[in-house]
OpenMM code with the backbone's topology and positions (N, CA, C; nanometers):
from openmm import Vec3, app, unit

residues = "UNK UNK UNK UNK UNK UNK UNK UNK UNK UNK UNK UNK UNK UNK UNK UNK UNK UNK UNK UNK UNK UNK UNK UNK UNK UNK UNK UNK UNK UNK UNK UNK UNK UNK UNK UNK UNK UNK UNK UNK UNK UNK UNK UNK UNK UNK UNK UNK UNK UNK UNK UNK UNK UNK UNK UNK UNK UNK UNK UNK UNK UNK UNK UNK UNK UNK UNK UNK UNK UNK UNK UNK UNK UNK UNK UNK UNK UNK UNK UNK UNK UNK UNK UNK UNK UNK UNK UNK UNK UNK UNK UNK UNK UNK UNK UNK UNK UNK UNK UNK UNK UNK UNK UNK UNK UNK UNK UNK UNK UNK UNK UNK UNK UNK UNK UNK UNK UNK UNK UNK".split()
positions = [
    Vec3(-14.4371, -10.7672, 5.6649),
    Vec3(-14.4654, -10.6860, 5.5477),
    Vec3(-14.3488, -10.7012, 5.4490),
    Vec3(-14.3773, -10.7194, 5.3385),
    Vec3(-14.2699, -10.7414, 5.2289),
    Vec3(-14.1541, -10.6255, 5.2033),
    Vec3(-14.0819, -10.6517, 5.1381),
    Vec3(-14.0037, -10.5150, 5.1215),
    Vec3(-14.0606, -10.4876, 4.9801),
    Vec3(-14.0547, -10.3248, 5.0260),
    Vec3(-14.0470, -10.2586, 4.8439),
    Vec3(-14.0039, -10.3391, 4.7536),
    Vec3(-14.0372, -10.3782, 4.6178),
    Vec3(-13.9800, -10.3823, 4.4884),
    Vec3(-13.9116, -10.2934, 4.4360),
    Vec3(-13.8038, -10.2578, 4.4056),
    Vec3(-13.7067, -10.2076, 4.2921),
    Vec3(-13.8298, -10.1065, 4.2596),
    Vec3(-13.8788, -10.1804, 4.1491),
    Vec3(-14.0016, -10.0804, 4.1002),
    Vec3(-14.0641, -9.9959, 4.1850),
    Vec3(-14.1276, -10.0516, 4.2529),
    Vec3(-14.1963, -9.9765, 4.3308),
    Vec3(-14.1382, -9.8300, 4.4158),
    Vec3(-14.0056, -9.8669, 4.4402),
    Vec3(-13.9180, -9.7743, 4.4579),
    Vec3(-13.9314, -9.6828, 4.4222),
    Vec3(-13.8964, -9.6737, 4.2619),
    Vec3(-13.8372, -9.5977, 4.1901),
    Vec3(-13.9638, -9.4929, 4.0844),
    Vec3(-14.0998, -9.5398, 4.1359),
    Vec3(-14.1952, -9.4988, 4.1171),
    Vec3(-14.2582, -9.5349, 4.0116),
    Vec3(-14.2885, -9.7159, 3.9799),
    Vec3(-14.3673, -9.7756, 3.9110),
    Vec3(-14.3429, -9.7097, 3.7996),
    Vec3(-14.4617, -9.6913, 3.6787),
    Vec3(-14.4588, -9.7294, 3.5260),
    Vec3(-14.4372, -9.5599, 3.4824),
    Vec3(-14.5325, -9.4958, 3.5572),
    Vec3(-14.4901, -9.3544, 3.5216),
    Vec3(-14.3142, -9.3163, 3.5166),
    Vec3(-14.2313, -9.3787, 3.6575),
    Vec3(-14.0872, -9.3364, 3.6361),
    Vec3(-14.0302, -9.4366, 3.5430),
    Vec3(-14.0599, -9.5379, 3.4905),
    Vec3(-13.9907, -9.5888, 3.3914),
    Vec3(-14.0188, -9.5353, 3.3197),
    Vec3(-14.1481, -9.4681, 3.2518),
    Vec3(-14.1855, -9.4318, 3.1427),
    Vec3(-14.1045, -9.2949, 3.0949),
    Vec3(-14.0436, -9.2044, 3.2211),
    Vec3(-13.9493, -9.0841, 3.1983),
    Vec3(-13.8494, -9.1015, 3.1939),
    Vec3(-13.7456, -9.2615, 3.2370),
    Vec3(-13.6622, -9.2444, 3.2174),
    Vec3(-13.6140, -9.3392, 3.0805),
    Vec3(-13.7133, -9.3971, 3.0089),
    Vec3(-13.6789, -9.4716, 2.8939),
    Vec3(-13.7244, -9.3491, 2.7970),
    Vec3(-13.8392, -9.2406, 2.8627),
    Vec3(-13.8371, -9.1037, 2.7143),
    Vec3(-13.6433, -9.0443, 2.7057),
    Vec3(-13.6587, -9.0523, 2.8256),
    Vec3(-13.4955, -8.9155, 2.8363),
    Vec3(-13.3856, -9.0469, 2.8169),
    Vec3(-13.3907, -9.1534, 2.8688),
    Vec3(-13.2682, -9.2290, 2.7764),
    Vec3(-13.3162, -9.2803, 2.6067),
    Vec3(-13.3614, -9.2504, 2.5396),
    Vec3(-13.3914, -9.2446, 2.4039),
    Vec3(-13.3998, -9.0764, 2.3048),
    Vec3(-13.3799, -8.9872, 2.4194),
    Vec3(-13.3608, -8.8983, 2.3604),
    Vec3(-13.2006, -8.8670, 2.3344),
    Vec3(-13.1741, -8.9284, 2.4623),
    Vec3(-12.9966, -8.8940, 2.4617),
    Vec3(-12.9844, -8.9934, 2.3643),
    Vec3(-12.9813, -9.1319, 2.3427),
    Vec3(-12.9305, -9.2167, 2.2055),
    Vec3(-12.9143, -9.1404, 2.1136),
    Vec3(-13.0428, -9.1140, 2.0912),
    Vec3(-13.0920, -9.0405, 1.9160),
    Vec3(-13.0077, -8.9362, 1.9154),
    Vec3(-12.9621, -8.8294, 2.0304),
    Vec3(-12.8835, -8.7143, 1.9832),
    Vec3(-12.7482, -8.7694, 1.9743),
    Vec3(-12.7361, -8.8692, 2.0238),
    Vec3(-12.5831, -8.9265, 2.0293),
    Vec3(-12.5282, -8.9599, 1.8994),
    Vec3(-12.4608, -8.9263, 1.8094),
    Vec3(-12.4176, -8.9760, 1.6472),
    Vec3(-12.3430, -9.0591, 1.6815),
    Vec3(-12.2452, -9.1416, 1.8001),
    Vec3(-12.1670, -9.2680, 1.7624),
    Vec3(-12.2636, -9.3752, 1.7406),
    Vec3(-12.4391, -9.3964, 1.7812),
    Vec3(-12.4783, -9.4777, 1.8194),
    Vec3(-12.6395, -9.4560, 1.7720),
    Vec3(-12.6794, -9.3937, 1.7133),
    Vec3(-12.8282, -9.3151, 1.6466),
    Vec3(-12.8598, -9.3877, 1.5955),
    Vec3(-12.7467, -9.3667, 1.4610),
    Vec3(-12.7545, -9.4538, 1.3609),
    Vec3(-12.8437, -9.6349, 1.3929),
    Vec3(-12.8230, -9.7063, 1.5107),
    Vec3(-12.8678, -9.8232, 1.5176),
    Vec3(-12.9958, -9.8440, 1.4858),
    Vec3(-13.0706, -9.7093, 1.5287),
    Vec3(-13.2399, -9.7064, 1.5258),
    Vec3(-13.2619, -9.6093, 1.4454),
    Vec3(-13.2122, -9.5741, 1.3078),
    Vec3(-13.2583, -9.5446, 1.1825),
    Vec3(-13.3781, -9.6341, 1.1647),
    Vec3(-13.3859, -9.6964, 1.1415),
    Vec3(-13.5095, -9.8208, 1.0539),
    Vec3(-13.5758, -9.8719, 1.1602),
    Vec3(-13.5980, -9.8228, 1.3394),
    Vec3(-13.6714, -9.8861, 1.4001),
    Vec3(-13.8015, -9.7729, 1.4275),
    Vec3(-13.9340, -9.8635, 1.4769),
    Vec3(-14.0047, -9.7867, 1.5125),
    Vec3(-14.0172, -9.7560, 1.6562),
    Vec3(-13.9605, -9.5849, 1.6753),
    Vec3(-13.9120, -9.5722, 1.8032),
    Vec3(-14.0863, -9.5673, 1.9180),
    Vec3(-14.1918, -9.5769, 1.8615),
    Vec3(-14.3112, -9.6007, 1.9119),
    Vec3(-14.2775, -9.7402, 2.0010),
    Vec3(-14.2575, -9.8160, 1.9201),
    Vec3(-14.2806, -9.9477, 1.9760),
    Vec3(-14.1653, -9.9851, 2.0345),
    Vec3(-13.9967, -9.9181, 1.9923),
    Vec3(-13.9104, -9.9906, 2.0663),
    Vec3(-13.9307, -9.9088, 2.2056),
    Vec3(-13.9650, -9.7545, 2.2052),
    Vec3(-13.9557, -9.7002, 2.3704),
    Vec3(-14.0497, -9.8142, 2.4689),
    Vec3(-14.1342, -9.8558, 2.4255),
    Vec3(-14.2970, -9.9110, 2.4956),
    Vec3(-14.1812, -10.0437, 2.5310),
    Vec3(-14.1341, -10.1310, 2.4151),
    Vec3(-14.0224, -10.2399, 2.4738),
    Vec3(-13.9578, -10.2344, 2.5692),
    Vec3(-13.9049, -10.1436, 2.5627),
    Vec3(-13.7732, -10.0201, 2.6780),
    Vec3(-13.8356, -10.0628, 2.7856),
    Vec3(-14.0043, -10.0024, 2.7883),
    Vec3(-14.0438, -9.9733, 2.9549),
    Vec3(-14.0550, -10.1246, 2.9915),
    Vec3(-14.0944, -10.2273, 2.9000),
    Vec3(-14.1256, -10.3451, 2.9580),
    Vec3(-14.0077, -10.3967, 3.0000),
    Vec3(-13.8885, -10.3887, 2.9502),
    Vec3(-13.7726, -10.4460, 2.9502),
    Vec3(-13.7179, -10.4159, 3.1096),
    Vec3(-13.7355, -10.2383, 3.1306),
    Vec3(-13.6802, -10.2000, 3.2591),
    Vec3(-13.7396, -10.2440, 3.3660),
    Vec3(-13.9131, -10.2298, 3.3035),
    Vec3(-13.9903, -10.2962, 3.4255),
    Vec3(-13.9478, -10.3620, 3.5212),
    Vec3(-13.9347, -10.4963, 3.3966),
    Vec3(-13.9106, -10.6501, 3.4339),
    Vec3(-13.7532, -10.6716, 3.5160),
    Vec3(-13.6368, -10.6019, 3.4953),
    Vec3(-13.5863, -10.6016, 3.5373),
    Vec3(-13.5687, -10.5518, 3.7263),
    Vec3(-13.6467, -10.3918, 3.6769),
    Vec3(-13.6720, -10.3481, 3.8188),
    Vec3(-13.7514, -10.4532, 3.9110),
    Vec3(-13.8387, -10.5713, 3.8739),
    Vec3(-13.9107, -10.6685, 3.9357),
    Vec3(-14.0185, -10.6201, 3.9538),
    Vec3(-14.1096, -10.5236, 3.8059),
    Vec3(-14.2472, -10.4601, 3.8454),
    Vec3(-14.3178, -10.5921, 3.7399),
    Vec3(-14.4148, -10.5544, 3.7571),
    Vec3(-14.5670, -10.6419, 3.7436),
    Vec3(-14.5888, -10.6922, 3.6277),
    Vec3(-14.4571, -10.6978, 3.5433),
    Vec3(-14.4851, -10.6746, 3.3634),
    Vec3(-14.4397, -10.8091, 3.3485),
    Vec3(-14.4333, -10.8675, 3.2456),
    Vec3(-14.3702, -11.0356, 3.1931),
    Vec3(-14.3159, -10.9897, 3.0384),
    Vec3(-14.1701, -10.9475, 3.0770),
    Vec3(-14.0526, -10.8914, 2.9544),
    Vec3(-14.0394, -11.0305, 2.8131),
    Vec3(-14.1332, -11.0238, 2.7368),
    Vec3(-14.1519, -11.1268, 2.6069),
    Vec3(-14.0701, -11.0881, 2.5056),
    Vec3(-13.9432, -10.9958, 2.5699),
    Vec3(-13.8495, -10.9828, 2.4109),
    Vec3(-13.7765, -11.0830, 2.3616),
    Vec3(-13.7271, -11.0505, 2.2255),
    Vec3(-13.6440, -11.1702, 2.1700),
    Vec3(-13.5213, -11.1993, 2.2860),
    Vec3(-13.4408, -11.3565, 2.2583),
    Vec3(-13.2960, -11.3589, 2.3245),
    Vec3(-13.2173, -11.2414, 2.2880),
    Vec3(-13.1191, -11.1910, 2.4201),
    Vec3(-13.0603, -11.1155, 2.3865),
    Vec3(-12.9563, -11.1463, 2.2746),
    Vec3(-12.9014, -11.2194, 2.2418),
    Vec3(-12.8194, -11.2649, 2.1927),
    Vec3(-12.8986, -11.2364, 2.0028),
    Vec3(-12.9910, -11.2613, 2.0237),
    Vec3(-13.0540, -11.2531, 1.8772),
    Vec3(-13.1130, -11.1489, 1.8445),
    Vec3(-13.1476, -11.0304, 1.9439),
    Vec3(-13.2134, -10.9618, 1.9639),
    Vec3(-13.1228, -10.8715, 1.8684),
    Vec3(-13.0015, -10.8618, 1.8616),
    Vec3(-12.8999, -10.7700, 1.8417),
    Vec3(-12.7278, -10.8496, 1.7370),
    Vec3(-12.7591, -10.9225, 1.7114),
    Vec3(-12.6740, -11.0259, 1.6429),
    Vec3(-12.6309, -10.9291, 1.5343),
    Vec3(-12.7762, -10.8798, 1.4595),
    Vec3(-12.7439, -10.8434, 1.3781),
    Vec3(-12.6552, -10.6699, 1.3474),
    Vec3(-12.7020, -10.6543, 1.4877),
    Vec3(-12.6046, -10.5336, 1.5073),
    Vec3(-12.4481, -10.4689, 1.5019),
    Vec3(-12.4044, -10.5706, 1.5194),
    Vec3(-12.2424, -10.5658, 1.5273),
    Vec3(-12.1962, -10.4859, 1.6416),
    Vec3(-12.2181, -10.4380, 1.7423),
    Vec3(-12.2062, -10.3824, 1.7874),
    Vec3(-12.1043, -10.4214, 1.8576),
    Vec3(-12.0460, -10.2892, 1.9319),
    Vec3(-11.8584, -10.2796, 2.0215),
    Vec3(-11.9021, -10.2809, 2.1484),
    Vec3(-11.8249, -10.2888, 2.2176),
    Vec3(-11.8466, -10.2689, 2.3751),
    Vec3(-11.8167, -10.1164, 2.3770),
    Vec3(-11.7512, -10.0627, 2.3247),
    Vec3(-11.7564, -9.8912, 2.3078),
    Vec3(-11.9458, -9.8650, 2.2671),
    Vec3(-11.9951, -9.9150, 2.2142),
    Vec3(-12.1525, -9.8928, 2.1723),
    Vec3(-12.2429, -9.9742, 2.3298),
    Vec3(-12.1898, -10.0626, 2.3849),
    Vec3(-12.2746, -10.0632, 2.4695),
    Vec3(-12.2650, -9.9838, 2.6136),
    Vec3(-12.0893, -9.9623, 2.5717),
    Vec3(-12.0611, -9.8349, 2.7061),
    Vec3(-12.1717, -9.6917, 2.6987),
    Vec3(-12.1589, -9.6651, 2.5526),
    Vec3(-12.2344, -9.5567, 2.5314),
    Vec3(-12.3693, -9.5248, 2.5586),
    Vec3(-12.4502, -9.6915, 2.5525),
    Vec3(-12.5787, -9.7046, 2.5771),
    Vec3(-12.5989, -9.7051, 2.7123),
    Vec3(-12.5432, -9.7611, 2.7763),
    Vec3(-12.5445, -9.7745, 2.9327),
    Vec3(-12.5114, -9.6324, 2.9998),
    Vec3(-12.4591, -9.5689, 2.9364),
    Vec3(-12.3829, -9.4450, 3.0421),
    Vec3(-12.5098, -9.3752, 2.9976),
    Vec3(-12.5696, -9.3895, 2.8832),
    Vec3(-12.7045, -9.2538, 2.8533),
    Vec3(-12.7646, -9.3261, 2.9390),
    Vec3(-12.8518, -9.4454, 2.9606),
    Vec3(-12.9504, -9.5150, 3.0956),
    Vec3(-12.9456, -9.4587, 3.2262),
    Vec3(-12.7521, -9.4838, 3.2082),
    Vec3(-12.7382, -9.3842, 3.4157),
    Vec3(-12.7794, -9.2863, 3.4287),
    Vec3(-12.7199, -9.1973, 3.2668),
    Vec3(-12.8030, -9.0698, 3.3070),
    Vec3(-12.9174, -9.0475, 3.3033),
    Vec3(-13.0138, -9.0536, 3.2225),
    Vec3(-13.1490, -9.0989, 3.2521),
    Vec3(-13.2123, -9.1671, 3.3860),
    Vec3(-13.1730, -9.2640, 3.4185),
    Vec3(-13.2043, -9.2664, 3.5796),
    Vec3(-13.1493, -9.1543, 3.6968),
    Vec3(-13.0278, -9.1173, 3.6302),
    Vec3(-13.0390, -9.0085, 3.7421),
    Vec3(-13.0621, -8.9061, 3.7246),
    Vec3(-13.0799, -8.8183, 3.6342),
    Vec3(-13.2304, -8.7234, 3.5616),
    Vec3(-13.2973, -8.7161, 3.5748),
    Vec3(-13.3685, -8.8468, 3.6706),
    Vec3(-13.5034, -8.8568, 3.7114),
    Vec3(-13.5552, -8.9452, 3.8210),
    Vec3(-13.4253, -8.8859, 3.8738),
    Vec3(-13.4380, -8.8925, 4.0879),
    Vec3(-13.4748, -9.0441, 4.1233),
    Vec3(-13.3755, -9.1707, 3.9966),
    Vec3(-13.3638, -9.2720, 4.0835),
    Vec3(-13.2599, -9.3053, 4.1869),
    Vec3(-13.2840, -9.3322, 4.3296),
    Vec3(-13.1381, -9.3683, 4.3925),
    Vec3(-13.0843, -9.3907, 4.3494),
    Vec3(-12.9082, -9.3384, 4.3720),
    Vec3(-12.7954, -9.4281, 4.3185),
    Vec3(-12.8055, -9.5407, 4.2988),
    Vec3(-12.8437, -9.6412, 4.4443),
    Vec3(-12.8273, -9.7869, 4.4703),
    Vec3(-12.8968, -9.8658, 4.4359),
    Vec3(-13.0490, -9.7651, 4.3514),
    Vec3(-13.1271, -9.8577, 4.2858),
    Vec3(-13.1151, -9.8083, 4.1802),
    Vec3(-13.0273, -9.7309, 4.0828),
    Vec3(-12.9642, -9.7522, 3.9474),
    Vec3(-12.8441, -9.8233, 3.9253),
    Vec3(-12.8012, -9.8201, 4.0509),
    Vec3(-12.7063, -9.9380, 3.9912),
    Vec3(-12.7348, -10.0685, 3.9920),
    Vec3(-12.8533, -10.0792, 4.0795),
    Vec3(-12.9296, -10.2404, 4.0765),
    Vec3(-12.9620, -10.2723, 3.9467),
    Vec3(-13.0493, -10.1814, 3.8827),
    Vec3(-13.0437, -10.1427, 3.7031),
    Vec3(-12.9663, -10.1392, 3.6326),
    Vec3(-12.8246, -10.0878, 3.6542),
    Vec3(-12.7382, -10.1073, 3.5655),
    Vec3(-12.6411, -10.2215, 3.5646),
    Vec3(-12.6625, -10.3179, 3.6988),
    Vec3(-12.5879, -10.3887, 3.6965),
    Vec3(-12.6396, -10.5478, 3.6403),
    Vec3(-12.8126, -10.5259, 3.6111),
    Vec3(-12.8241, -10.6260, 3.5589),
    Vec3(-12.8493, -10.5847, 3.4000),
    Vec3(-12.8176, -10.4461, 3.3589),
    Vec3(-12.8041, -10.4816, 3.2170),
    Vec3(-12.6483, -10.5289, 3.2108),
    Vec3(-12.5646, -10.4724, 3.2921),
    Vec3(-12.4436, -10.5318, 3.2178),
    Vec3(-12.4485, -10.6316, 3.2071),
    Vec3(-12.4680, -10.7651, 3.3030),
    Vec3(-12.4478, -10.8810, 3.3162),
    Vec3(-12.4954, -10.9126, 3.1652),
    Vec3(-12.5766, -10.8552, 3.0949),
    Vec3(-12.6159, -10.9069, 2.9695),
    Vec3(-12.5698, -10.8323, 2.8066),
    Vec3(-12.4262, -10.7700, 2.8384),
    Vec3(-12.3275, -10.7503, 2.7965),
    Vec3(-12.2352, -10.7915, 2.6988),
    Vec3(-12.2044, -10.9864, 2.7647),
    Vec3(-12.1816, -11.0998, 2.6745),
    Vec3(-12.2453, -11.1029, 2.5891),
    Vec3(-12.3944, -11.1355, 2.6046),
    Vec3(-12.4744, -11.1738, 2.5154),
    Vec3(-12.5230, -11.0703, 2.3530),
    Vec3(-12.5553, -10.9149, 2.4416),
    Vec3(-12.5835, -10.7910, 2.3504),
    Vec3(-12.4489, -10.8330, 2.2312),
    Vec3(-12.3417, -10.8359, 2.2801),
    Vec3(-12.2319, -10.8169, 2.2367),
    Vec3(-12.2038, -10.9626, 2.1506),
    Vec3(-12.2502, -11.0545, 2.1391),
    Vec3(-12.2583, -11.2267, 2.0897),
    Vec3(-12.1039, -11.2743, 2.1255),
    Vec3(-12.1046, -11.2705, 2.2540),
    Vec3(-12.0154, -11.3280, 2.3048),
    Vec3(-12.0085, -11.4086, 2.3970),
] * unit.nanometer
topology = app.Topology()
chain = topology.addChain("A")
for resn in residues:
    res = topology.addResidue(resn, chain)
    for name in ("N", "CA", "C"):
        topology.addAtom(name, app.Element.getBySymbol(name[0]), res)
């Protein structure tokens, strides 16, 4: 018998779907970092969010976003801005009763993409 998926774990599309609402609520209240998604439509970037985490968690989805690297070029963004983004995610996963060891499985493959967010 296979092992669980990540996803599956962590309770498929419904628990991504609560923890990309509650990590987008913390952004938006956050003022070092709000500001980025002034001019986005937060409809369509949360729905991105879930595909993005999905795909990472290894659920059933096929993540078609831009390169990271381009995705965000135009952002300028600090590693102080992606600390900020990442620490609202942890909390959001753990807000909403994902294991430690499978948020950090989550958080450790957004960092790895860190360099890139960052165009470095």
């Amino acid at each position: 018998m296979p092992a669980q998926s990540l996803y599956a774990r962590i309770g498929g599309r419904e628990a991504v779907e609560a923890v990309v609402s509650d990590f987008y609520d913390r952004v938006l209240a956050d003022d070092s970092v709000a500001h980025y998604f002034d001019d986005i439509d937060m409809v369509e970037q949360r729905a991105h969010q879930v595909k993005f985490i999905s795909a990472v968690a290894g659920g059933p989805v096929e993540y078609d976003g831009a390169d990271m690297r381009a995705a965000h070029d135009h952002l300028d963004l600090s590693g102080e801005d992606f600390d900020a983004i990442a620490e609202h995610l942890a909390a959001a996963l753990n807000e909403n009763g994902v294991a430690p060891d499978d948020a950090d499985a989550i958080l450790d493959e957004v960092a790895a993409l860190r360099a890139p967010i960052l165009g470095r």
